[in-house]
N, C-alpha and C positions, 0 to 999 in steps of 0.2 A: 504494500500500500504506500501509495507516495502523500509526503504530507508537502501543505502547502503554508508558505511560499516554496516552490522548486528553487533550492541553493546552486547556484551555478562559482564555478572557481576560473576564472581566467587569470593569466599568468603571458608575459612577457619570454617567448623566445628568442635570444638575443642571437641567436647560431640561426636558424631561421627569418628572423625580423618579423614574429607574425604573432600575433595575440592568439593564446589559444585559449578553448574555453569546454569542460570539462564539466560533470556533474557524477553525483552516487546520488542522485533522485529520481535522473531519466537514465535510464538502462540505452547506452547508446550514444549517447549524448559525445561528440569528438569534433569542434569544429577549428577553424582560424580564418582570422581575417588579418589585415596590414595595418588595420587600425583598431581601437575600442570600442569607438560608435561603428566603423563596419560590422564591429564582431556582435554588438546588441541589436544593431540593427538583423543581422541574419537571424537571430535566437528564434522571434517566434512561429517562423515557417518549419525549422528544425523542430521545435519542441511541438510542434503539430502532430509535423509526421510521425515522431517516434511515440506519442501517446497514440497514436490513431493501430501503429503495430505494438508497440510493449506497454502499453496503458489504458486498459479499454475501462479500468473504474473511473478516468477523469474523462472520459470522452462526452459524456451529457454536461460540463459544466461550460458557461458560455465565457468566466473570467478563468482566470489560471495565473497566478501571479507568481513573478520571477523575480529572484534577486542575486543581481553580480556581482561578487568579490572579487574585485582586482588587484594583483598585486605585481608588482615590477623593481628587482631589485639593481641599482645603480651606483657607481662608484664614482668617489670623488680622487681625482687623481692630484695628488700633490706634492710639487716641488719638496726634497725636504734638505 
């Protein structure tokens, strides 16, 4: 049973340069985009499909709400 809000985890590839975005709520769930708003923008066509094949108890509901955790980690490089 998925509870709601669906948790989604995206993360900075820095080997790739592509946001990816991840979940353990939708069985399925593997995407990336180049950007972060690309990558939320894609989410709800994704999270359609994959309830419509591996979630059929959320398929009568008409909201579905999602939340993304991004995180990106960066370094500060300094003279020393």
């Amino acid at each position: 049973m998925v509870t709601l809000p669906i948790n989604i985890n995206a993360e900075w590839d820095p080997e790739a340069a592509v946001w990816v975005a991840t979940s353990e709520d939708i069985a399925g769930l593997a995407i990336e985009a180049p950007t972060l708003e690309r990558l939320v923008e894609r989410l709800p066509g994704v999270i359609e499909d994959l309830i419509e094949f591996n979630h059929p108890e959320l398929a009568g509901l008409h909201d579905i709400p999602f939340k993304v955790h991004a995180s990106r980690l960066e370094h500060l490089a300094r003279a020393v």
